[in-house]
N, C-alpha and C positions, 0 to 999 in steps of 0.2 A: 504494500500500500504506500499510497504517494500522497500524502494529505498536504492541501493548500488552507493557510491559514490568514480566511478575512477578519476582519477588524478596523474598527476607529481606531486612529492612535491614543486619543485617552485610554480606549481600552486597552493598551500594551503590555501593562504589569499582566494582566488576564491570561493573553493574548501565550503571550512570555514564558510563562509557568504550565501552561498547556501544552505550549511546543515542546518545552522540554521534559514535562511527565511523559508525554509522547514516545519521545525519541527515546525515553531510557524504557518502557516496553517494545522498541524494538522498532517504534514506526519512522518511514524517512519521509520527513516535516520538508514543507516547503514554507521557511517564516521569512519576512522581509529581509529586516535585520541581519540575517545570517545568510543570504541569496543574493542581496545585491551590494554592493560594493561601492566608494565613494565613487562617482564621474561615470557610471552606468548610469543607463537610462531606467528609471521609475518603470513607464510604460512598458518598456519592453521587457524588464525582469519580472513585471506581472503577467505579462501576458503571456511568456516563458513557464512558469510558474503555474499559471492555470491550465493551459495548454498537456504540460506534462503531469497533472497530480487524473489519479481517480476518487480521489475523495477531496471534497472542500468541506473545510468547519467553516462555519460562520457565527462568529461571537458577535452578538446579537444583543444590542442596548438601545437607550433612546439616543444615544451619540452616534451610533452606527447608523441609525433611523435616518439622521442630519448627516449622513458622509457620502457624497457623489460617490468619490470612491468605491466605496463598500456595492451601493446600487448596482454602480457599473461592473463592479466583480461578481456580484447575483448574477445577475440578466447574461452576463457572458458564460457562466457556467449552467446554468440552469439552462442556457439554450445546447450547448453539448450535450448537456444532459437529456434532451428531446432527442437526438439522434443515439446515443449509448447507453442504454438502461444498465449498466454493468456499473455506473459514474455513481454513488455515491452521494449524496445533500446531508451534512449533523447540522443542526441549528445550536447552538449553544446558549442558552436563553440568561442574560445577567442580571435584567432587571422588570420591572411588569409591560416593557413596551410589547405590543403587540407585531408579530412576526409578517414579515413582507408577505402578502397572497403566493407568491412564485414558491417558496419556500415551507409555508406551513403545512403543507400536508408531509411532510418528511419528520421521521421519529427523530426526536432531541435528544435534548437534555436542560433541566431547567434549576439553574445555580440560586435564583432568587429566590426557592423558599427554605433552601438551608438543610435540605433532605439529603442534596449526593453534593461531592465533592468535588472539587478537579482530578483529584486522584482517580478515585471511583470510574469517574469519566474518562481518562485516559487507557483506564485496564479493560473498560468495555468495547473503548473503539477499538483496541490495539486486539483484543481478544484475547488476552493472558498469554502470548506466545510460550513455549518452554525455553527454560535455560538452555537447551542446545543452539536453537535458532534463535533466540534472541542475541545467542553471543555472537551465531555467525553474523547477526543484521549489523551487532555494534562495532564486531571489527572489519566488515566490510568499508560501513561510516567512520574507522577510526583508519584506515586505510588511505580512503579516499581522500580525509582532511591531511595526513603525514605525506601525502605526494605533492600538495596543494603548496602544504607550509615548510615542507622542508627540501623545496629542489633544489641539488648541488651537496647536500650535507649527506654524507655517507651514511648514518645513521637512519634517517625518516621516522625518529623519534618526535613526539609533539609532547608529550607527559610520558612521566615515567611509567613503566611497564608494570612497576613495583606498588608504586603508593599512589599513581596519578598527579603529582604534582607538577608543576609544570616548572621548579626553581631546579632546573637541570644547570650546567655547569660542560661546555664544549672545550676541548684546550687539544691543542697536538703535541706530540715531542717525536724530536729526532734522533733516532739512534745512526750516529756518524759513522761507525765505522764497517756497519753495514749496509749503510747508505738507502736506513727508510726511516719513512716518517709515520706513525702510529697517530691516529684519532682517538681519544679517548671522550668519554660522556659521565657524567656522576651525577646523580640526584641529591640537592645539600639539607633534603628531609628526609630521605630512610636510608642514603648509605649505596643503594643501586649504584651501581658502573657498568662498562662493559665499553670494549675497544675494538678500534678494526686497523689495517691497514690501506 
């Protein structure tokens, strides 16, 4: 699953925490923030974005009610959605506005009376994956970010292997008289190292 995540930017904090309950059962989140880049285009990393997800959340407030945006991300997927019934609509419901006509006949989820959680909500959509396949989905994603963020460094380290921290520690030395040079890496919260040439 490829979930696209609408929202008002008020709602971000929301927004945010959902992406990321998400992602840690296993689902690959399409969130702004993390998709597009400074000096890319808005436009087009959205429409990128909806294009490739089969499921859109849509967190759903009286701010989102007031966001062109949001609208224009409905109406663009909900019309996908008339041709690929396989596609997917979660409404996310945060507060008592009531839900676009395009959208309300699709099962939710509704955060404003205090019943389910976001937690809740993300083990449902995700479907409780198992530890096997969730680990394979995390280090697929943990994969794909360490090629992203570390081209050129021998390692393709992003956080440590060990504890996840990310106050890794890169240094070389060279041993002269056999004329190489050693990459070393060390993690300066559990101790982790590991070298290459």
């Amino acid at each position: 699953m490829r979930a696209f995540i609408s929202h008002n930017k008020a709602d971000k904090t929301t927004a945010r925490a959902l992406a990321t309950l998400l992602v840690a059962q296993g689902v690959d989140v399409w969130f702004d923030e993390w998709e597009i880049k400074p000096g890319q285009s808005l436009t087009g990393g959205i429409e990128e974005g909806l294009a490739g997800s089969d499921a859109f959340i849509l967190v759903w407030s009286g701010l989102a009610h007031a966001s062109k945006w949001v609208g224009t991300e409905v109406r663009a997927y909900v019309r996908r959605r008339v041709d690929d019934e396989t596609l997917l609509v979660i409404p996310i419901i945060v507060d008592d506005t009531a839900l676009p006509v395009l959208v309300a006949d699709y099962r939710g989820f509704d955060l404003s009376n205090g019943t389910i959680t976001l937690e809740q909500v993300a083990e449902q959509i995700a479907g409780n994956p198992g530890n096997v396949e969730l680990a394979q989905i995390l280090q697929t994603k943990l994969n794909t970010i360490s090629r992203e963020a570390t081209e050129g460094d021998p390692f393709g380290v992003v956080v440590c292997p060990s504890c996840a921290s990310a106050n890794l520690h890169r240094h070389s030395a060279t041993d002269y008289a056999r004329d190489d040079v050693y990459y070393l890496i060390d993690c300066k919260d559990c101790g982790w190292s590991d070298w290459t040439q």
